[in-house]
One Martini backbone bead per residue (centre of mass of N, CA, C, O) as a GRO file, in nm:
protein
   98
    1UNK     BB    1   7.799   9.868   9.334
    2UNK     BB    2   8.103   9.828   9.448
    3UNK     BB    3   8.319   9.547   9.431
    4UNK     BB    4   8.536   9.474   9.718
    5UNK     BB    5   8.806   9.238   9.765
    6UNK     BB    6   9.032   9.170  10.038
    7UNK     BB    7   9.280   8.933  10.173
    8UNK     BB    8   9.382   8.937  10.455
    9UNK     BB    9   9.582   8.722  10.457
   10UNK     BB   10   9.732   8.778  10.198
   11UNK     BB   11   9.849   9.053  10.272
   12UNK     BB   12  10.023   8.904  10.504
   13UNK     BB   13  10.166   8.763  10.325
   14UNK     BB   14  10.314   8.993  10.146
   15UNK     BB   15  10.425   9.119  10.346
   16UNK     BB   16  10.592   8.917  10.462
   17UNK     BB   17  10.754   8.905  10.217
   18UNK     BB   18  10.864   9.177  10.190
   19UNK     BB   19  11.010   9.207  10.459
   20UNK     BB   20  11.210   8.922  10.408
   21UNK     BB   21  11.358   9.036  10.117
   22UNK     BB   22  11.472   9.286  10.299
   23UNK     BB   23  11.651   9.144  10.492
   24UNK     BB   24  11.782   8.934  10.323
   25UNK     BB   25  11.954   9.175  10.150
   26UNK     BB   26  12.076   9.300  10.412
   27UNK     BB   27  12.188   9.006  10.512
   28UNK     BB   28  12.371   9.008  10.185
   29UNK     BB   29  12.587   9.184  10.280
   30UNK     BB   30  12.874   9.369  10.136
   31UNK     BB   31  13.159   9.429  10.064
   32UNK     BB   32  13.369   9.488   9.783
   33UNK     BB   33  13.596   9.385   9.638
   34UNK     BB   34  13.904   9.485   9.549
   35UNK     BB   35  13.999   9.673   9.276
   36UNK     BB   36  14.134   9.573   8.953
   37UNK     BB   37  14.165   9.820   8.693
   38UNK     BB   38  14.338  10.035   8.660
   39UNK     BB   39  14.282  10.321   8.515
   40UNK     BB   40  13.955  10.220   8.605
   41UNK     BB   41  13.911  10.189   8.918
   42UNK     BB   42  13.738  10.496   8.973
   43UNK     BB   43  13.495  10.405   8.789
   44UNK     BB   44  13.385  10.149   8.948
   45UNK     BB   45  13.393  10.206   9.194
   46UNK     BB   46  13.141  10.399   9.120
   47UNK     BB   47  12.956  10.231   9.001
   48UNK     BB   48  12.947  10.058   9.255
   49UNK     BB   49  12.833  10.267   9.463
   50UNK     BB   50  12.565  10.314   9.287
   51UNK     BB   51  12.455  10.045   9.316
   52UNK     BB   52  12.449  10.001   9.605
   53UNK     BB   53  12.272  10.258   9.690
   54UNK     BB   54  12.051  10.135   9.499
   55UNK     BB   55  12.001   9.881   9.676
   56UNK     BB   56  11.962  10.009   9.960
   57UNK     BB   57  11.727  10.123   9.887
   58UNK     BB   58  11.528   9.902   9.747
   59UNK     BB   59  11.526   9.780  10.069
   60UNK     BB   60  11.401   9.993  10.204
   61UNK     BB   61  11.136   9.976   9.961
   62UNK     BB   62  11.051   9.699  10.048
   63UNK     BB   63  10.971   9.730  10.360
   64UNK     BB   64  10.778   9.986  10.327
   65UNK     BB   65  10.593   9.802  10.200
   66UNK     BB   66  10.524   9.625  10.383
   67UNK     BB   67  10.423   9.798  10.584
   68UNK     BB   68  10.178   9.954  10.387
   69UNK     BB   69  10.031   9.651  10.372
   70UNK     BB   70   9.976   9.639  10.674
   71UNK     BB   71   9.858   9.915  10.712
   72UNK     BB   72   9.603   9.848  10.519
   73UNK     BB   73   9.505   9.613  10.609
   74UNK     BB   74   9.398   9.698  10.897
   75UNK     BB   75   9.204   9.916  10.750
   76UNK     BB   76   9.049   9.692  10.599
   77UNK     BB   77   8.940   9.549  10.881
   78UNK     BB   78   8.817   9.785  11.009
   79UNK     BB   79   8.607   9.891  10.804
   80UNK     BB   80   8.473   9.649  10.740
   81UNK     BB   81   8.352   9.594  10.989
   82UNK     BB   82   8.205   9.900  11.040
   83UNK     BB   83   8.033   9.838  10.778
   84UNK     BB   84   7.885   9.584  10.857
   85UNK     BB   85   7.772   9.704  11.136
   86UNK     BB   86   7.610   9.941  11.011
   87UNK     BB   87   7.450   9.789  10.844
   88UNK     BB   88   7.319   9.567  11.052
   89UNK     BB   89   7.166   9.822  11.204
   90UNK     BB   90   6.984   9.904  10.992
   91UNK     BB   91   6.834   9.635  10.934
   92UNK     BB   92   6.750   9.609  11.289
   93UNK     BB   93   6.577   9.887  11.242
   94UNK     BB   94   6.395   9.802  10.966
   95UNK     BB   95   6.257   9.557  11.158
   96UNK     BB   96   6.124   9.724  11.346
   97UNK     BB   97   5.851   9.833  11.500
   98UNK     BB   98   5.637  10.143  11.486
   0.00000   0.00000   0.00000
């Protein structure tokens, strides 16, 4: 039988974290200032475009890991919790009296 332990605060915490470095990031956005590069600003400007967009996604994919480390959690102590007590009562059937 395999033994698998996930700590539910643990989770938790992760997920906790993850969600916050999720705001962090979003609330540390902002327009960039305007490009001053000459011949070459058409090409900055794009490629500040293609980062920003890169970090937007990355900003909701670290939100949205937060929230499915939470919704893991919540579904591994409803399991374990039905599975402790299915077991339970399987043993406490095992010791009646026939």
């Amino acid at each position: 039988m395999s033994r698998l332990h996930a700590d539910p605060a643990l989770l938790a915490e992760l997920a906790a974290k993850l969600r916050g470095a999720s705001a962090d990031l979003e609330g540390g956005a902002s327009e960039p200032p305007e490009t001053r590069a000459g011949a070459v600003t058409g090409a900055v400007d794009g490629a500040i475009a293609v980062l920003a967009e890169a970090l937007g996604n990355a900003v909701v994919d670290v939100g949205a890991l937060g929230d499915s480390v939470a919704e893991s959690r919540t579904a591994y102590v409803e399991t374990d919790y039905e599975q402790a007590a299915a077991f339970k009562a399987q043993q406490l059937q095992a010791e009646q009296p026939r």
